[in-house]
C-alpha positions as CSV (number, residue, x, y, z in Angstrom):
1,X,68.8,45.6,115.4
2,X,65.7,47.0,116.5
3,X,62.4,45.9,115.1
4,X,59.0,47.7,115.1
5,X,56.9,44.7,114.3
6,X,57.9,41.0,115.6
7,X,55.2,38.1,114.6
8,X,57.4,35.4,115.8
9,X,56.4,36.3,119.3
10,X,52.3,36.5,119.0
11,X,51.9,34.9,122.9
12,X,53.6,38.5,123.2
13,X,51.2,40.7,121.7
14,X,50.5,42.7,124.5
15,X,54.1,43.9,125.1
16,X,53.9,44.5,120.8
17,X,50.8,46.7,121.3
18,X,52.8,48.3,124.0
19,X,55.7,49.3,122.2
20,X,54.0,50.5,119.1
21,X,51.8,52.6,121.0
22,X,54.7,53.7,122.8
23,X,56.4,54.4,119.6
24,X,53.0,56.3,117.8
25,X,53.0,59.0,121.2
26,X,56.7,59.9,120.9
27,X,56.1,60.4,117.0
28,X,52.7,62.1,117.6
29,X,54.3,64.6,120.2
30,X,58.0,65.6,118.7
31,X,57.6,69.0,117.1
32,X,60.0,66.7,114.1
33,X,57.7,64.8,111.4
34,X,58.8,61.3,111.5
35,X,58.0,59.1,108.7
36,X,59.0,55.0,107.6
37,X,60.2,54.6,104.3
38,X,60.2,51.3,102.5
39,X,63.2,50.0,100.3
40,X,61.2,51.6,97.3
41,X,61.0,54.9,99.2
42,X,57.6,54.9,99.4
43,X,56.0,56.3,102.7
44,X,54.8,53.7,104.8
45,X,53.5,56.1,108.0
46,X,54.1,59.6,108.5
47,X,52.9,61.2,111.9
48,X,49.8,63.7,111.9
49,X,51.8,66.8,113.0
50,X,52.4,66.7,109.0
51,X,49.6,69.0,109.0
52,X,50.4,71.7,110.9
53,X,53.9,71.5,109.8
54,X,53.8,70.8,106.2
55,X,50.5,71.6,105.7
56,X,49.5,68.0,104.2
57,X,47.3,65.4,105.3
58,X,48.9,61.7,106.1
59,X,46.5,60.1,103.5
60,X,48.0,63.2,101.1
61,X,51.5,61.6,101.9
62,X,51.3,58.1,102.8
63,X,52.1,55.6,99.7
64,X,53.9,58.8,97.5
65,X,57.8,58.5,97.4
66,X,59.7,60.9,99.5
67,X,61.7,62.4,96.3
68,X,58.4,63.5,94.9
69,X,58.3,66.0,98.1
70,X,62.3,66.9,97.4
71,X,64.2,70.0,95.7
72,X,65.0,68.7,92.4
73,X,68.9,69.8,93.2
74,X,68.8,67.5,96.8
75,X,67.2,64.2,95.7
76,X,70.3,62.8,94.2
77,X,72.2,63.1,97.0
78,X,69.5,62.1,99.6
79,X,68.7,58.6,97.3
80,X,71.9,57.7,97.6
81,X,72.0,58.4,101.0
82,X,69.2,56.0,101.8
83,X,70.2,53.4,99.3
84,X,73.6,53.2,101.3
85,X,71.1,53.0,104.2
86,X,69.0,50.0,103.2
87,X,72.4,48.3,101.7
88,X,73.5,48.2,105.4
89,X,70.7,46.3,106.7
90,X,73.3,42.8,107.7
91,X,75.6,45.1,109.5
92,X,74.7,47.1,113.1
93,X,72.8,49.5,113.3
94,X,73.2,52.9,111.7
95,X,72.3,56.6,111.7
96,X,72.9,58.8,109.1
97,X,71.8,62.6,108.4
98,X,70.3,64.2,105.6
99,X,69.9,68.4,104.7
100,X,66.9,68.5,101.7
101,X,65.0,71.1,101.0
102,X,61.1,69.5,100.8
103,X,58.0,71.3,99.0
104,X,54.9,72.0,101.9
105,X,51.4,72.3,101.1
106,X,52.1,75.6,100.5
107,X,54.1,75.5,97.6
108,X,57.6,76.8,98.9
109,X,60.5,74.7,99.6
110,X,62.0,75.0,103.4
111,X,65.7,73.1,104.5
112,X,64.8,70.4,106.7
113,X,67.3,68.1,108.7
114,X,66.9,64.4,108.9
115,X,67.8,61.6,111.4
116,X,68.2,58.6,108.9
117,X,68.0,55.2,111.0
118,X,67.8,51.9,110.0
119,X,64.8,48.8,111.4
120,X,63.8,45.9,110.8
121,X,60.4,44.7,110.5
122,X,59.2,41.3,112.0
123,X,59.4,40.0,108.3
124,X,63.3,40.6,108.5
125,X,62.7,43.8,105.4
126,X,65.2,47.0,106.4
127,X,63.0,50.2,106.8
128,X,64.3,53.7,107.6
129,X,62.7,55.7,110.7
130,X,63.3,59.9,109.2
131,X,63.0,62.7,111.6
132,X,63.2,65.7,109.9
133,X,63.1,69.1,111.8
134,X,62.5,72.6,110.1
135,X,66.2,74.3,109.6
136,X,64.7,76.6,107.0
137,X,66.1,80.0,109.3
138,X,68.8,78.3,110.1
139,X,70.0,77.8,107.5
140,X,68.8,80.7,105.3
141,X,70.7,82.6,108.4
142,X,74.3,80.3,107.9
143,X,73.7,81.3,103.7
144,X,73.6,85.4,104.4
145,X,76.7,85.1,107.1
146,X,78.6,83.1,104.1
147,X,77.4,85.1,101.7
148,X,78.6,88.4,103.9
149,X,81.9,86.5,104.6
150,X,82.6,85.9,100.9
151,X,81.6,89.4,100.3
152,X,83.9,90.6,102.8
153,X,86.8,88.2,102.2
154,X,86.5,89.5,98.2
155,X,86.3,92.7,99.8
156,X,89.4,92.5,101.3
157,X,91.0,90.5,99.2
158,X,90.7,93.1,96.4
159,X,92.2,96.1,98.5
160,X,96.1,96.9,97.8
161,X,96.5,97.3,101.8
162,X,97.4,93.8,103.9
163,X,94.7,93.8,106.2
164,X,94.1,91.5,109.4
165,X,90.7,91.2,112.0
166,X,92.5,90.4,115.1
167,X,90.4,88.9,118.2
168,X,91.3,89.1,121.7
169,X,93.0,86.5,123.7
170,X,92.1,87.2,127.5
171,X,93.6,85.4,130.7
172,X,91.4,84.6,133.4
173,X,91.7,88.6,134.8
174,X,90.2,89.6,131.5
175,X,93.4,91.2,130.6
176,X,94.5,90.9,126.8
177,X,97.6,88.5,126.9
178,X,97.5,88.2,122.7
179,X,95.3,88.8,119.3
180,X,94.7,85.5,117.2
181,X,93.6,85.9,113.3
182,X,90.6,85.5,112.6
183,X,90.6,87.1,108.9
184,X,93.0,87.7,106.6
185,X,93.3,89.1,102.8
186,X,95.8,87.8,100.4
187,X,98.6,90.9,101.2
188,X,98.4,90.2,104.6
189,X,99.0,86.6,103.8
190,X,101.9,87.3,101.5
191,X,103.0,89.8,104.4
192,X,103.2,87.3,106.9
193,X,104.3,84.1,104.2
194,X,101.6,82.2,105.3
195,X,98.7,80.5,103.2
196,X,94.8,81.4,104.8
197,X,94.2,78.5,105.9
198,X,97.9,78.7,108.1
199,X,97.5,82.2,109.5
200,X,93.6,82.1,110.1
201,X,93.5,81.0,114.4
202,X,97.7,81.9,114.3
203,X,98.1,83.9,117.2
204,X,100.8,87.0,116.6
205,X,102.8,85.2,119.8
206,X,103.0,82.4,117.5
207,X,104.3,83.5,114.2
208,X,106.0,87.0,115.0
209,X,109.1,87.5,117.0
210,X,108.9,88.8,120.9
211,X,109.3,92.6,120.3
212,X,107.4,92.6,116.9
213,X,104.4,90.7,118.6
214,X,104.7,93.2,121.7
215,X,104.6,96.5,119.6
216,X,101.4,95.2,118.0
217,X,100.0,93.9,120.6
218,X,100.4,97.3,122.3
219,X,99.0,99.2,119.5
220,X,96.0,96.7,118.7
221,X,95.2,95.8,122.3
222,X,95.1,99.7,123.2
223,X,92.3,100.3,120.6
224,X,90.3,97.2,122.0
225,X,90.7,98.6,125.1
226,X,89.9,102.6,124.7
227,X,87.5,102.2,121.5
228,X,89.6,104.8,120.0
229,X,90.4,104.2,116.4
230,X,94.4,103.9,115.8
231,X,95.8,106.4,112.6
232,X,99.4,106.1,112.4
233,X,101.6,108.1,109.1
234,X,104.7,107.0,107.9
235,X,105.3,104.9,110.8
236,X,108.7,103.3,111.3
237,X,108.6,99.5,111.7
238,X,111.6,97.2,111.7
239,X,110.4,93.3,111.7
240,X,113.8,92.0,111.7
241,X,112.3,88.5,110.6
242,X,111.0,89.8,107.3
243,X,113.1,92.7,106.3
244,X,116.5,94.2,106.9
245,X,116.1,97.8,107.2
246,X,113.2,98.8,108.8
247,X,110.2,100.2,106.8
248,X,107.5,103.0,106.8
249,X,103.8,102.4,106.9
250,X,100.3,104.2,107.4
251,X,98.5,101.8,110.4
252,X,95.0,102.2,110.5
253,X,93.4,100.5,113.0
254,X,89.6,100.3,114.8
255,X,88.0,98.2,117.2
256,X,85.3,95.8,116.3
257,X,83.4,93.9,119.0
258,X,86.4,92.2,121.2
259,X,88.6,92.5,117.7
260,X,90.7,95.0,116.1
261,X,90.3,95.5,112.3
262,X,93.9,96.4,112.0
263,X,95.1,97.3,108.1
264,X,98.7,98.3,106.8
265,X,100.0,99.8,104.0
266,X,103.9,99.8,103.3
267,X,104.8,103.7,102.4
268,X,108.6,103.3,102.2
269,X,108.7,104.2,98.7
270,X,106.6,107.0,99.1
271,X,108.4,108.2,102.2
272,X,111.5,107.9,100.8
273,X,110.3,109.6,97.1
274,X,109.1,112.4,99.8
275,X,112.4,112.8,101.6
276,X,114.4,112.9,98.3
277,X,111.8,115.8,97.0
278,X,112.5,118.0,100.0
279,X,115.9,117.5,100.0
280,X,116.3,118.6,96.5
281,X,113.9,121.6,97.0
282,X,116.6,122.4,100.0
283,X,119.8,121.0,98.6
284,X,121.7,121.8,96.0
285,X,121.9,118.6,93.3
286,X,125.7,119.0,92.0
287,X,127.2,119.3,95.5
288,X,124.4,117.6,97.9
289,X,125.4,121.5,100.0
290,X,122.6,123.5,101.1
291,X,121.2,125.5,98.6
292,X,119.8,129.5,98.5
293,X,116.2,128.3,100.2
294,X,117.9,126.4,102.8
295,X,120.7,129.6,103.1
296,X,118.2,132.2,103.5
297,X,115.9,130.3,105.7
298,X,118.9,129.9,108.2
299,X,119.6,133.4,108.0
300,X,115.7,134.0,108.7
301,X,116.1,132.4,112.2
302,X,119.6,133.1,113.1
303,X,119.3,136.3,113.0
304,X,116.5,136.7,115.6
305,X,118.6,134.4,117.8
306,X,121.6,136.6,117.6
307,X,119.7,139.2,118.8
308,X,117.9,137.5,121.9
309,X,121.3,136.1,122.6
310,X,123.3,139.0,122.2
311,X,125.7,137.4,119.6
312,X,126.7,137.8,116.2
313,X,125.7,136.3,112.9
314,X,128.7,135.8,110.5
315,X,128.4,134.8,106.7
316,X,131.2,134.0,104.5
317,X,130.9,134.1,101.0
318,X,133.7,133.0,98.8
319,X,134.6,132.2,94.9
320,X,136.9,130.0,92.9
321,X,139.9,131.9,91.7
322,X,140.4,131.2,88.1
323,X,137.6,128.5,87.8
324,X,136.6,129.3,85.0
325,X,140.1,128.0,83.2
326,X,139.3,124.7,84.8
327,X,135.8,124.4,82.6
328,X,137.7,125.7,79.5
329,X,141.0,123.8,79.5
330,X,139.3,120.5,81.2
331,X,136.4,120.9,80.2
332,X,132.8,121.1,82.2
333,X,132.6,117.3,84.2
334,X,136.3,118.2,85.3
335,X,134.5,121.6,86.5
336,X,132.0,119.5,88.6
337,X,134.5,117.6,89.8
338,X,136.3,120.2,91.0
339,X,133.4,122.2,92.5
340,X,131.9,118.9,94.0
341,X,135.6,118.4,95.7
342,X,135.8,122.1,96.7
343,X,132.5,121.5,98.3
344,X,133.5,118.7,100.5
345,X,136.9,120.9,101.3
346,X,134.6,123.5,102.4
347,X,132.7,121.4,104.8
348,X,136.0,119.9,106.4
349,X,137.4,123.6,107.0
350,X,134.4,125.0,109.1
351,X,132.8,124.2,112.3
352,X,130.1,121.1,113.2
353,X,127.0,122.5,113.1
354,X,128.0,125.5,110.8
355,X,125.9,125.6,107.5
356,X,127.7,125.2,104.0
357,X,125.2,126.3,101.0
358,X,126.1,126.7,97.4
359,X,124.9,129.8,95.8
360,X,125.6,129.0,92.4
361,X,128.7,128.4,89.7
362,X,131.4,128.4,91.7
363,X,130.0,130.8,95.2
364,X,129.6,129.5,98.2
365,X,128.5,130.5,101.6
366,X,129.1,129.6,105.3
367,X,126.4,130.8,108.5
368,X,128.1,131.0,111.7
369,X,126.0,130.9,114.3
370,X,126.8,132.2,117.8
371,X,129.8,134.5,117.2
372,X,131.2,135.9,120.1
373,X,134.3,137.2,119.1
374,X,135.8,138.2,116.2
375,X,138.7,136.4,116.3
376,X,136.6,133.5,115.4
377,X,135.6,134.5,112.3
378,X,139.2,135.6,111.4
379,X,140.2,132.3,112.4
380,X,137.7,130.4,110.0
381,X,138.3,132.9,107.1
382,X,141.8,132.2,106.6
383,X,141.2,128.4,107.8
384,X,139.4,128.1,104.8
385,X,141.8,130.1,102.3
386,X,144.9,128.1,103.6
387,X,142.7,124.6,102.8
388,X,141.8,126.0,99.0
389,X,145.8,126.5,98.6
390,X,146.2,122.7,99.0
391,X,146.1,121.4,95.3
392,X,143.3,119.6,94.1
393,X,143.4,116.4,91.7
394,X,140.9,117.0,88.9
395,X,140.6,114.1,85.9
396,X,144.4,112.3,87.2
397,X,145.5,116.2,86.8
398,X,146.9,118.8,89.6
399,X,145.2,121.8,89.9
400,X,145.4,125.1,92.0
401,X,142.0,126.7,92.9
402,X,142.9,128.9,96.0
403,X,139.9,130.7,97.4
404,X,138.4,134.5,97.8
405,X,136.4,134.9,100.9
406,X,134.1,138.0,101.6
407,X,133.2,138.3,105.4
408,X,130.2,140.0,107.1
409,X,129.0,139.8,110.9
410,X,125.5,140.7,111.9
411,X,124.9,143.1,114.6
412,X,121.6,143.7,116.5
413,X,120.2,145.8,113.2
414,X,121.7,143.3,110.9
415,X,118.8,142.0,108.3
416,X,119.5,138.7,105.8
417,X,120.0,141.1,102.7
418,X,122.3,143.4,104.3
419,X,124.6,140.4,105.3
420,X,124.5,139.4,102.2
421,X,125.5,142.2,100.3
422,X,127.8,143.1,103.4
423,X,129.7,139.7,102.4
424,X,129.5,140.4,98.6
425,X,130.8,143.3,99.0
426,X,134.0,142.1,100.9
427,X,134.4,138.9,98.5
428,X,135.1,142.0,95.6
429,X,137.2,143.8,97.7
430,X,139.2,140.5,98.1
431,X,139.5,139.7,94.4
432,X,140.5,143.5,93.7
433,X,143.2,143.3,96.3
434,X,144.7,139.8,94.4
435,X,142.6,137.2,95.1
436,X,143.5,134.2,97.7
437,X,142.3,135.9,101.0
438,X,139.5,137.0,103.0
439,X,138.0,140.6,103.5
440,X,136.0,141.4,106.6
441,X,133.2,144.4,105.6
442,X,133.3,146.9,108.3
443,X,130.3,147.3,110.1
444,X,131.0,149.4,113.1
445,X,128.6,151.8,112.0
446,X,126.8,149.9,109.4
447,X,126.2,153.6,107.6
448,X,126.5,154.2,103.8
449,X,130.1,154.1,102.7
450,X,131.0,151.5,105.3
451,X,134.0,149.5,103.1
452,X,135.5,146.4,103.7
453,X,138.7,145.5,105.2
454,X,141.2,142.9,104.7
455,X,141.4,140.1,106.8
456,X,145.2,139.8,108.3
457,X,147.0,136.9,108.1
């Protein structure tokens, strides 16, 4: 072990004179105060820079104890730290280090930092050699950035949305290669099963499967790259290692520094609750068939098209015969059975691509888009009445519900309210004449007292 003082020696006092002057010039000249403590941790020497940096005197400090200069919250910690010190004196030498806040002249408190090492004097007693340096910014700077990062990690931590700061991982090209965590609130940690402490430094390479890592490496890296901020709605995302079925979310993402501040929110309820709403406002419930809306806004722009194209528009309209015995003898589920079976009938019996809306009860209508020919509608009238003479099975029960079809096609004068009391028009003629066919409304002239016709088998 070192010693600062060594009588045994005196024929060597020179070289002792030596050292401690030695010793006194690197004390006197370090911008640290250094100071000896005794084992009663009294000052024993503290070097004259005290003054300028403290603001004491050495006779002001030498003979106090140290803790009388301390924080009352650090001197606790720093006694015992210098007791272990002293208690160490047999063993090899040691350095230990010590963050106290000590009072100046002035009457605040500042951090300081201290280099604890252990000597022994010429009379074999341990001493401690402090260096303490000022830290006061330093560490009044490291209390702010914690105090911002527990602010923002209870920041994030209270928002619904999983949220992620992602910092880039560049090759030697500069070229992003991946994005590594580097903050994380608890729903992105759910998200990702992973505990803080797991996915903060987890690169996405690391935890997420080849093509999920790619896709957001693609979208994350492109925002670090352009600055531009990343707003994504109802986006579809399938992470087959987490979920099924893929999934909708809103991405929100901007760049920060050489990181992206990337947030998520999982919308597939909403998207889904949104999807049902629109069908329904387009759909009739009973049936799952188009309903008026969705009837007259296909009429809206067939129409047009039929008369850029130079084809025809046709719309069938048809009824139940008799359907109302079915909700009196069977009563009004076996109805809804029936209609929801005459429904599906319907949709079998006409062309892909044709539209199939229910206009209420027991009406329906069919578009047909792109008529050239007649002969196609006459075709797909009666294809329909000979599928509504098959039986249906209502409630374990055979029933007959043949069908009564009105037919109207458009010409290049045609509007949506005359085809639709065109086709009326010829579903009454149909009934009148005995039900269980289809009536084509003559439109030749489309004039006032243009009748209907029947449909020939």
């Amino acid at each position: 072990m070192p010693r600062i003082d060594d009588r045994s020696r005196p024929a060597d006092g020179g070289l002792l004179a030596a050292a401690e002057e030695h010793y006194r010039l690197l004390a006197e000249n370090t911008s640290d105060v250094v100071a000896r403590i005794g084992r009663d941790h009294r000052i024993i020497w503290i070097s004259p820079n005290i003054t300028t940096q403290w603001g004491y005197t050495s006779e002001q400090i030498v003979g106090t104890v140290l803790d009388d200069l301390m924080h009352p919250d650090d001197i606790a910690a720093t006694r015992r730290s210098r007791d272990s010190a002293f208690e160490s004196a047999a063993g090899p030498d040691r350095t230990t280090h010590e963050l106290a806040r000590l009072r100046t002249a002035w009457g605040d408190y500042r951090w300081m930092s201290g280099v604890v090492h252990l000597a022994i004097t010429a009379d074999g007693e341990p001493t401690l050699i402090i260096g303490m340096h000022d830290v006061d910014e330093l560490v009044s700077a490291r209390e702010v950035a914690e105090r911002n990062a527990a602010r923002l990690r209870a920041t994030l931590d209270s928002l619904f949305d999983a949220h992620v700061i992602l910092e880039a991982v560049r090759d030697d090209a500069g070229n992003i290669v991946d994005l590594v965590h580097v903050e994380a609130n608890d729903t992105a940690c759910r998200y990702n099963r992973m505990t803080r402490e797991e996915l903060i430094g987890a690169r996405l390479g690391e935890i997420s499967p080849p093509e999920v890592a790619g896709a957001l490496l693609a979208m994350c890296g492109g925002v670090i790259e352009s600055g531009e901020p990343l707003v994504l709605e109802d986006f579809a995302f399938a992470d087959r290692s987490r979920m099924m079925e893929p999934r909708r979310f809103d991405v929100r993402a901007v760049k920060v520094g050489d990181a992206v501040s990337h947030t998520w929110r999982d919308v597939t309820e909403r998207y889904e609750r949104d999807r049902h709403l629109a069908h329904l406002a387009t759909h009739d419930v009973l049936t799952e068939l188009a309903n008026r809306a969705a009837l007259l806004d296909e009429l809206s722009r067939a129409l047009p098209t039929a008369r850029r194209s130079g084809r025809s528009t046709a719309l069938l309209m048809l009824d139940l015969d008799h359907f109302k015995v079915v909700n009196d003898t069977l009563g009004h589920s076996a109805g809804d059975a029936l209609l929801r079976a005459a429904a599906g009938r319907l949709q079998q019996a006409v062309r892909v691509g044709d539209l199939v809306a229910r206009l209420g009860g027991d009406e329906f209508v069919v578009v047909m888009r792109d008529v050239v020919s007649s002969d196609e509608v006459h075709h797909a009238a009666w294809r329909i009445v000979e599928q509504f003479r098959v039986p249906f099975e209502i409630s374990g029960r055979e029933f007959f519900a043949t069908a009564s079809v009105g037919v109207a096609v458009s010409d290049s004068l045609s509007s949506t309210d005359d085809l639709m009391r065109e086709a009326d028009v010829a579903l009454y003629r149909a009934k009148e004449r005995g039900r269980d066919m289809a009536s084509l409304f003559h439109s030749d002239v489309l004039r006032p007292g243009s009748s209907p016709v029947p449909l020939q088998e």
